[in-house]
C-alpha positions in Angstrom: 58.6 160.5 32.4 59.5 164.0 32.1 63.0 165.4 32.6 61.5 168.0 35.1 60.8 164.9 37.8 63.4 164.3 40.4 65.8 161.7 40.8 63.1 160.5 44.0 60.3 160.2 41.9 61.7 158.6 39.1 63.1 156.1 41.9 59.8 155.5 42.5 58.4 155.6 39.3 55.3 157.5 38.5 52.7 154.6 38.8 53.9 153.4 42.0 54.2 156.8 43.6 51.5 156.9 46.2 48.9 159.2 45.2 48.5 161.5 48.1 52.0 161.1 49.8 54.5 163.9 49.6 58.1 163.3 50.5 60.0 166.6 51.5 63.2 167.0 53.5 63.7 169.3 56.5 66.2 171.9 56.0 69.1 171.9 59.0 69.4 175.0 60.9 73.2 173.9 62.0 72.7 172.0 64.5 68.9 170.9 64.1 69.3 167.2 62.9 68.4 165.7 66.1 64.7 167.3 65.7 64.4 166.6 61.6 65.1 162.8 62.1 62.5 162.4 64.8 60.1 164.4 62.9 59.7 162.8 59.9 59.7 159.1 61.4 56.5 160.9 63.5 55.3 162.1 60.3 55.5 158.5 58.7 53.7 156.8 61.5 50.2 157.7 60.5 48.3 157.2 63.4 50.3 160.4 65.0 50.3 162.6 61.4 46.6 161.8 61.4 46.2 163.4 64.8 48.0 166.1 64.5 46.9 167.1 61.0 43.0 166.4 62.9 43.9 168.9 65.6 45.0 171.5 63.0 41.7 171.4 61.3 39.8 171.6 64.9 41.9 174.4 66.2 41.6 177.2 63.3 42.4 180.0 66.0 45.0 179.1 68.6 47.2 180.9 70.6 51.1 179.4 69.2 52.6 176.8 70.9 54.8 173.8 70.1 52.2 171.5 69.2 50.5 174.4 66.6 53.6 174.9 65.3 54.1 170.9 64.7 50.5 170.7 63.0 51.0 173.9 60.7 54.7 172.1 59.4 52.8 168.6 59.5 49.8 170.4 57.6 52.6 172.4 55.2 53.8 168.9 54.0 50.3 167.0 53.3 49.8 170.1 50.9 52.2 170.2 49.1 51.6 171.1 44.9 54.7 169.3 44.4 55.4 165.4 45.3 59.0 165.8 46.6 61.2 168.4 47.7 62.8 170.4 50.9 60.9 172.7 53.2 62.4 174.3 56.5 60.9 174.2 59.6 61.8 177.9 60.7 58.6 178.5 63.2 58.8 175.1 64.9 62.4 175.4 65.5 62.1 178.8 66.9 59.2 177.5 69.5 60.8 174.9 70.1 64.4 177.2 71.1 61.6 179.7 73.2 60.2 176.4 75.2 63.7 174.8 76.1 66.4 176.5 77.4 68.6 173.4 76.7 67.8 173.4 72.7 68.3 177.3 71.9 72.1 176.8 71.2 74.1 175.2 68.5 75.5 172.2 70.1 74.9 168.6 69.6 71.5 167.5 70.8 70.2 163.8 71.7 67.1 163.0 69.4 66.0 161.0 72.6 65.9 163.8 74.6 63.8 165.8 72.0 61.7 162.6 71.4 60.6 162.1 75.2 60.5 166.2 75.6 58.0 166.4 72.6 55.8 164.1 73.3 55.1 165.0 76.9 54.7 168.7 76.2 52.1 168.0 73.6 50.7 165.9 75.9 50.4 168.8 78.2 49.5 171.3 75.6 46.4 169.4 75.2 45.7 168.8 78.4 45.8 172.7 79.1 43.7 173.4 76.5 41.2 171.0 77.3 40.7 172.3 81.0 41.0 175.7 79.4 37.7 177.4 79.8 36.5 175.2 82.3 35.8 176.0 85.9 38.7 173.4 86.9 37.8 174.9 90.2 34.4 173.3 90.6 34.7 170.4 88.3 38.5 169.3 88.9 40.9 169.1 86.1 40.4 166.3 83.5 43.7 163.9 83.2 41.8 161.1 81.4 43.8 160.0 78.3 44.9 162.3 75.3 45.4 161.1 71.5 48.7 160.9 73.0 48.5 158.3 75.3 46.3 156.6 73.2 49.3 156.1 70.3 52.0 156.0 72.3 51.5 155.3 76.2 52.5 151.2 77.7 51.7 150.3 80.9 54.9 148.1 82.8 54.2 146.1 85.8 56.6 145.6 88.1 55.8 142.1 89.7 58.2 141.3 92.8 58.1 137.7 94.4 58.8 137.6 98.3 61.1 134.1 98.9 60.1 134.1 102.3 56.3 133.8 102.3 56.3 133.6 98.2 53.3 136.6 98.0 54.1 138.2 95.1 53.3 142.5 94.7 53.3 144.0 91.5 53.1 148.3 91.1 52.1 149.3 87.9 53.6 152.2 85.6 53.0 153.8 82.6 55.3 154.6 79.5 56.0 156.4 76.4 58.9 155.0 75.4 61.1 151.5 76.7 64.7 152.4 77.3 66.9 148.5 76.3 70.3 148.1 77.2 72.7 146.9 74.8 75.0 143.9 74.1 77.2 143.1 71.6 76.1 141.0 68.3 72.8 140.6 69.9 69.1 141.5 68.4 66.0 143.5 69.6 64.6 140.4 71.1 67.6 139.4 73.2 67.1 143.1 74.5 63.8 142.8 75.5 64.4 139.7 77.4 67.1 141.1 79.4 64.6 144.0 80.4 62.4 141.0 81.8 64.7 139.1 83.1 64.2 137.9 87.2 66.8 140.0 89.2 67.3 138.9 92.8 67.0 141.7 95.6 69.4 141.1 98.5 71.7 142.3 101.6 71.0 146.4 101.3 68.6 145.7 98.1 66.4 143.8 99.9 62.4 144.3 99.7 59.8 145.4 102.4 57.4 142.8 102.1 53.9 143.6 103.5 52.9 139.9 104.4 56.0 139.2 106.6 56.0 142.7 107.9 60.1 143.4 107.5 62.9 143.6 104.6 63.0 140.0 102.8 65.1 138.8 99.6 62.7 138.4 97.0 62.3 138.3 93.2 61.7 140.8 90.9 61.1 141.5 87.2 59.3 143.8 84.8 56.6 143.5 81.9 54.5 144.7 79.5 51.2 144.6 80.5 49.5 147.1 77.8 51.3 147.5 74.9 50.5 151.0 72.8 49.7 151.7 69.4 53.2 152.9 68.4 56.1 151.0 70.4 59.0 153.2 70.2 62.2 151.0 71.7 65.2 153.6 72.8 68.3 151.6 72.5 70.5 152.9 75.1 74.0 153.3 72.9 75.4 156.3 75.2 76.7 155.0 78.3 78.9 157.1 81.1 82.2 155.2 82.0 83.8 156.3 85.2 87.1 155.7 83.8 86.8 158.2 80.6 85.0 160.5 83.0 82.4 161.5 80.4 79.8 159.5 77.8 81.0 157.1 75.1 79.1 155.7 72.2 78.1 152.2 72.4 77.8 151.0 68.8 77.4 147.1 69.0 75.3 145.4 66.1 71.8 145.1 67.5 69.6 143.4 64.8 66.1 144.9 64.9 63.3 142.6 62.6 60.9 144.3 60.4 58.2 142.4 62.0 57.8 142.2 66.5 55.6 140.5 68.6 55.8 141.3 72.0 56.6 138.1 74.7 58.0 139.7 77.8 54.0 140.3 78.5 52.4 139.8 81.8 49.7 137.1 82.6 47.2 139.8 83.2 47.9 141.5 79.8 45.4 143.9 78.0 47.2 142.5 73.8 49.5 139.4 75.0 49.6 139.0 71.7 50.2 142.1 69.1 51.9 141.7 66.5 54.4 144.8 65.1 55.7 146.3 62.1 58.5 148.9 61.6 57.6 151.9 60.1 60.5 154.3 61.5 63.9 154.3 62.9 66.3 157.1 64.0 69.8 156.4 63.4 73.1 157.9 65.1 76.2 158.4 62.8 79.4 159.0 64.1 81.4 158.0 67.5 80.0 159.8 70.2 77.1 161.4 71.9 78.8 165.0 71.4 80.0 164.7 68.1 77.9 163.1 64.8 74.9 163.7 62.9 71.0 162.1 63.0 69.3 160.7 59.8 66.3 158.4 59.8 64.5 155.5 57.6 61.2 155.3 57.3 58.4 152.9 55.6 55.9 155.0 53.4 53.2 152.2 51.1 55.9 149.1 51.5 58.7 150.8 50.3 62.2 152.3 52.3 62.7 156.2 52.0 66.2 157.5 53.2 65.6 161.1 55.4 68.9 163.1 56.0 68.0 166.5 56.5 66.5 168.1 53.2 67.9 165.2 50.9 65.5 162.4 50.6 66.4 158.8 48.7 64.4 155.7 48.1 66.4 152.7 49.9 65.9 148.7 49.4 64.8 146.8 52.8 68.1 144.9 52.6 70.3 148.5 53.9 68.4 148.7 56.6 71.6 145.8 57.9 73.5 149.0 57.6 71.8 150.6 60.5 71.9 147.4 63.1 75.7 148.3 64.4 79.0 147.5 64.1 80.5 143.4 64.8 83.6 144.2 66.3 84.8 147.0 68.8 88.2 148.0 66.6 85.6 150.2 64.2 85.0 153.9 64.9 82.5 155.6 63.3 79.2 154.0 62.8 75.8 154.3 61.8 73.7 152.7 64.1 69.5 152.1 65.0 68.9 154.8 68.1 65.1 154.7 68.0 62.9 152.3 66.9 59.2 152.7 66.1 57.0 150.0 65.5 53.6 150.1 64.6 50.8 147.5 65.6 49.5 145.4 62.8 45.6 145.9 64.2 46.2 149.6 64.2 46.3 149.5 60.5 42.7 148.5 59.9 41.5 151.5 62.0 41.5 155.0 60.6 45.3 154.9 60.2 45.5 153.2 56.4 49.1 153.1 55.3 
């Protein structure tokens, strides 16, 4: 190997660097950290990359917007001469600072907040531009489904038990991300659960039920009834206490597998049984939602790549224990898993080879 290779691709090694992959970091514009990390674990879950880089090649001439500015960095990276290496995202950060007020400053950010904000603007971008020329007048607007909801949108159902007559309702409601609260010393798993577990509605709580025609106690609990193509699992680690007057970080150890199969599914379910891998995870370093920095792992052809910023470094599977929280509460600063995004295993004999 040549002395002009970089400390990446020698990492790597040259006959087990994937031939059309290209590993670049994102420069940081001070404060911009929060939008790198969920970037590239976007980039690296290839059913998204492919669609994006797809819509760059159908859409030669387009006015700019966020999601043209997503495809020409997305499309900037795949084309790289070079294997590894830094690029800066200069046009996407400036549409994305012209399309929220909230992100055109220099102040922490919450790569959540960015995450959900992206994803439903795209959404809408390509919703617009499919009922663009159209006479949405005479033919209605089309809402069915975008590329987007086919990755990344879950339908819940909300299945509630009256105790009186024992008819049970259920509403159902779609998703792009699931929000899990956290415990200490607990896993993934555990988290799910709780977000399925029965809660009982009574005195003020108590539920309208059709059947008996007046406010009954009753059961209620909540599952997955489609999962999507990309699961991404927000672990809630910011949490407001009343008593601090303000948010504190929640940074107990929350082991997330590298392998998920979805339980908490209802009887009805479209995939009871789909199986996930993790390709991507955002991590939170530091002690509180105001202060700290974002990085992110990702999985690129079974191996572990390391993205902080415009530095990028192979890691083994076994670090990624590094990124599941801290054990005890007397520890400050920590780096812990914020996002999680899994991709399902039948996904990957589609178009989206990995």
């Amino acid at each position: 190997m040549g002395a002009s290779l970089s400390q990446l691709e020698r990492d790597i090694g040259s006959e087990q660097f994937p031939p059309n992959e290209h590993y670049f970091g994102l420069v940081n514009f001070g404060n911009t950290c929060y939008s790198n990390s969920v970037l590239q674990a976007l980039y690296f879950c290839k059913p998204f990359r492919e669609k994006v880089l797809e819509y760059k090649a159908k859409n030669k001439r387009t006015k700019e917007t966020l999601l043209s500015c997503l495809a020409d960095l997305f499309y900037s990276i795949a084309t790289q001469k070079k294997k590894v290496g830094s690029i800066a995202p200069k046009k996407f950060i400036a549409r994305l600072r012209k399309e929220k007020e909230e992100f055109d400053n220099y102040m922490q950010q919450d790569a959540h907040e960015f995450l959900n904000f992206l994803i439903n603007h795209i959404n809408e971008i390509i919703l617009a531009e499919r009922n663009q020329g159209k006479n949405v007048k005479s033919t209605g607007s089309d809402q069915s489904p975008t590329w987007v909801h086919e990755i990344f949108q879950g339908i819940l159902t909300s299945e509630t038990r009256c105790l009186c007559c024992e008819t049970v309702s259920s509403k159902d409601e779609h998703f792009f991300d699931l929000q899990v609260d956290v415990d200490q010393n607990t896993s993934i798993t555990y988290c799910l659960r709780c977000f399925s577990n029965t809660e009982t509605l009574s005195n003020e709580n108590k539920f309208k039920c059709d059947n008996c025609c007046s406010y009954q106690e009753a059961q209620k609990r909540m599952r997955v009834k489609k999962s999507p193509i990309i699961l991404a699992l927000h672990l809630k680690r910011f949490k407001y206490m009343e008593q601090f007057n303000r948010h504190i970080k929640v940074s107990h150890r929350v082991v997330f597998p590298l392998e998920l199969r979805l339980f908490n599914t209802s009887d009805d379910a479209v995939n009871p049984d789909r199986l996930y891998d993790l390709m991507a995870v955002v991590i939170h370093c530091g002690s509180g939602p105001n202060r700290g920095h974002y990085i992110s792992i990702v999985k690129s052809h079974k191996f572990w790549l390391l993205f902080d910023d415009d530095m990028v470094d192979k890691i083994e599977a076994s670090t990624i224990e590094d990124f599941y929280g801290l054990t005890s509460d007397i520890q400050k600063s920590s780096e812990t898993g914020y996002i999680l995004f899994y991709q399902s295993r039948d996904s990957f004999d589609k178009n989206y080879n990995c």
